[in-house]
C-alpha positions in Angstrom: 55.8 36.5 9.9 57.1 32.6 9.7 54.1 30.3 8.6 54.3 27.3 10.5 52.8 24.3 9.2 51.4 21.5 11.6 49.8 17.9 10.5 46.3 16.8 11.7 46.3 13.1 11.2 42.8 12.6 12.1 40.0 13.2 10.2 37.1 15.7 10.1 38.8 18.6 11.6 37.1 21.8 11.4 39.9 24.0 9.5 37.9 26.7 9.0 38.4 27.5 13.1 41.4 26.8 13.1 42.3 28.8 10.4 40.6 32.0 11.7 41.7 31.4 15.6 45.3 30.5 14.5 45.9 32.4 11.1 49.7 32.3 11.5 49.8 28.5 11.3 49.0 26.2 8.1 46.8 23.2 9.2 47.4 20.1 6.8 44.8 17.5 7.0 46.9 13.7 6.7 44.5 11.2 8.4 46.4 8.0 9.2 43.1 5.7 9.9 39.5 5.4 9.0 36.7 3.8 10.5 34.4 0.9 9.2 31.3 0.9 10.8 30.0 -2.7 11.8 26.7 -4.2 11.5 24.7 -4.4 14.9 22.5 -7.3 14.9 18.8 -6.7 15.6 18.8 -9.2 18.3 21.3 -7.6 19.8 19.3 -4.3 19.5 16.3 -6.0 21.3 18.9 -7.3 24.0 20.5 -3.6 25.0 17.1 -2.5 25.3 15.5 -5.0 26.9 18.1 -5.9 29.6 20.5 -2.9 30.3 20.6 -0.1 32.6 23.5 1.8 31.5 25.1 3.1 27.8 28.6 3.6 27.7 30.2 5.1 24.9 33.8 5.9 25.0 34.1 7.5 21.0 32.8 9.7 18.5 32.5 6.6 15.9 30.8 4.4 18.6 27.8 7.2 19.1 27.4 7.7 15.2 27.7 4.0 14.1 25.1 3.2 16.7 22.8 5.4 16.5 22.6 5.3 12.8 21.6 1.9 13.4 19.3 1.9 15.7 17.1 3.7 18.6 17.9 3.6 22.3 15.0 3.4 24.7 14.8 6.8 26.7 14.7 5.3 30.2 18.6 4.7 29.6 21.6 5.5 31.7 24.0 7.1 29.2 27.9 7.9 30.2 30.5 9.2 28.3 33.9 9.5 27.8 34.0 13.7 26.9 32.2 17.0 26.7 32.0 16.0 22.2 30.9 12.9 22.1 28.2 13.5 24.6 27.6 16.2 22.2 26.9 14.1 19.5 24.4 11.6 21.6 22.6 14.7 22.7 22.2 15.7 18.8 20.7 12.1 18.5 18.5 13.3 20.9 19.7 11.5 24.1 19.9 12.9 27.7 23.5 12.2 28.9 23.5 11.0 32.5 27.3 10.8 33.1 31.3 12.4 32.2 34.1 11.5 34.1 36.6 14.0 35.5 38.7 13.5 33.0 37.9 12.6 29.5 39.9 9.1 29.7 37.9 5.4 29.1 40.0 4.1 32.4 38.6 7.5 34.3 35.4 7.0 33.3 35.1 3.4 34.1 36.9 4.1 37.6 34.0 6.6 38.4 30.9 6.1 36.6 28.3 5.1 39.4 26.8 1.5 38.2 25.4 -0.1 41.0 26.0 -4.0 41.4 22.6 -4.5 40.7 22.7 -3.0 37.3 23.4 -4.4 33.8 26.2 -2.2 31.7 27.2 -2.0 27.8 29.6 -1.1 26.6 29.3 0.3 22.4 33.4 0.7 21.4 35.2 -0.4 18.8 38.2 -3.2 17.9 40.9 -1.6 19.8 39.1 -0.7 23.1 41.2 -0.4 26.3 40.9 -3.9 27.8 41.7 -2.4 31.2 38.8 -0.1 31.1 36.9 -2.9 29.9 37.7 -4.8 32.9 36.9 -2.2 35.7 33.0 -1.8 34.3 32.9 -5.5 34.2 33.9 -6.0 38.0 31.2 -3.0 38.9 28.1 -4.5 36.8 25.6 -7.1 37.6 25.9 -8.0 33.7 28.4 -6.9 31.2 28.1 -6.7 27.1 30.7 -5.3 25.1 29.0 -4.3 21.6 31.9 -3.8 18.6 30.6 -1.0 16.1 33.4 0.1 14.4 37.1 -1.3 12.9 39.9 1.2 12.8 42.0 0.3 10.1 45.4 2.0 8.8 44.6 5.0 6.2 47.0 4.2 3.6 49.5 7.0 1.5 51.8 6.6 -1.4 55.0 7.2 -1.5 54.0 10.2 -3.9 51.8 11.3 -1.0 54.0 11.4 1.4 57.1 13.6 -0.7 54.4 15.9 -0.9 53.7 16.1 2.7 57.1 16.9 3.6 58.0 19.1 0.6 56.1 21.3 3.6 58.6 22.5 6.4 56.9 20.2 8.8 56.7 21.5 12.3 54.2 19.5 14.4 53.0 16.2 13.2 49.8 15.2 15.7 48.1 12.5 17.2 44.6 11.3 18.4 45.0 7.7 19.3 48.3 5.0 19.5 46.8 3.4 16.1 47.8 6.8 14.1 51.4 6.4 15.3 51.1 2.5 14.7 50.1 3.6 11.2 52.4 6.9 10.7 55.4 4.4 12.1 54.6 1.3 9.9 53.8 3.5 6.7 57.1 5.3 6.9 59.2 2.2 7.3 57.2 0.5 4.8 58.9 3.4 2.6 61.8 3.8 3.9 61.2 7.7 4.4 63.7 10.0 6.1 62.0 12.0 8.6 63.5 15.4 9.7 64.9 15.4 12.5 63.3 18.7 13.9 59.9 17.9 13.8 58.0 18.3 16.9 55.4 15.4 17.6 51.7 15.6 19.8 49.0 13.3 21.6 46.2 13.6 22.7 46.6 11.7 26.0 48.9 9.9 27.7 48.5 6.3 26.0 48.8 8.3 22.5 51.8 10.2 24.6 53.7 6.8 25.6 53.3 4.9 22.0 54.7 8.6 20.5 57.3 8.1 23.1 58.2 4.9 22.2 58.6 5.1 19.1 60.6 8.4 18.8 62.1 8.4 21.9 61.3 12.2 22.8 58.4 13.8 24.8 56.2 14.7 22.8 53.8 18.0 23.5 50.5 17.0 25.1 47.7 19.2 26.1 46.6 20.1 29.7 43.9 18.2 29.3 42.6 15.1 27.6 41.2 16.7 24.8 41.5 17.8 20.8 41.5 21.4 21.8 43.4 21.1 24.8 46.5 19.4 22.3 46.2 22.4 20.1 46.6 25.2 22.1 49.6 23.3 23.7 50.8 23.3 19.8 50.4 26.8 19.2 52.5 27.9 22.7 55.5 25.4 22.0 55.6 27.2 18.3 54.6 30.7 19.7 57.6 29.8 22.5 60.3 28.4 19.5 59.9 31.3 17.5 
């Protein structure tokens, strides 16, 4: 049977699953950008505690670079933006108090119940969605926007990425706009012919858009707003080619 080979251009993807769910496909880790995880001053520690109501987190990195940091006083109000990253506050040993119907910062920001009378923050990183941002300021009494982590461009040689494509590339996929910013910049910075067959995939409709864009095809996305969601979407369009 044909081996298909598809590109996960995050990183810390769990290949041993995938490999035993999907056996027919090869899954090549390729992450486009990191994470640099920014200091929290203590004073600002003392502040979130002192004066806020509600938690939001709307990423994995913003949950780990925070609560590496510090601890979060239990009578907290925490919301966020999916079913994994609450995961990951709950391992921290946090009660999650709120999830949004769909696991999108704008959803989560149109729906998460702060009362006018409450005080919000919001723990994200440098490339947050100023529109969400702007919906939990208008429903909170006071607002703080707390930056914990950078995403930066994960850089490749040219070496690198000949040997990507030596592969018979089938799905190259993405997480977030800043891997296609990256994957875009990188091979123009190259000057690297890209076959023309190659399928591309978000995860969400922003990541769906910039892929658009860019490439000027529709790209696959999943049913829902999710990592998993994206895959199985993956597996059917090869499933459904072949």
């Amino acid at each position: 049977m044909k081996k298909n080979y598809v590109v996960l251009t995050r990183k810390e993807n769990d290949l041993h699953e995938l490999n035993a769910k999907f056996p027919n496909i090869d899954w090549i880790e390729f992450p486009l950008i990191e994470f640099e995880y920014q200091k929290i001053r203590p004073e600002i520690l003392d502040q979130i505690n002192d004066d806020f109501d509600w938690i939001i987190f709307t990423s994995q990195n913003g949950v780990k670079s925070f609560f590496e940091q510090s601890d979060l006083s239990k009578d907290k109000k925490i919301a966020c933006v999916g079913p994994k990253t609450a995961n990951i506050v709950e391992n921290y040993g946090y009660k999650v108090e709120f999830l949004p119907s769909v696991s999108t910062s704008f959803c989560l920001a149109q729906e998460i119940p702060i009362s006018s009378s409450e005080n919000a923050c919001y723990i994200g990183g440098n490339l947050s969605n100023a529109t969400s941002i702007n919906v939990l300021k208008s429903k909170a009494h006071k607002f703080l926007q707390i930056e914990v982590y950078k995403t930066i461009q994960k850089l490749h040689n040219i070496d690198e990425w000949e040997g990507l494509f030596e592969n018979k590339i089938d799905v190259i996929s993405f997480c977030s706009p800043s891997a296609v910013d990256s994957y875009i910049d990188q091979i123009s910075s190259i000057k690297l012919n890209i076959p023309g067959e190659i399928h591309y995939s978000a995860l969400g409709t922003t990541t769906f858009l910039t892929i658009q864009n860019y490439t000027h095809s529709a790209p696959i996305i999943g049913d829902k707003h999710t990592f998993d969601s994206m895959i199985v979407k993956i597996v059917q369009t090869l499933q459904h080619d072949s």
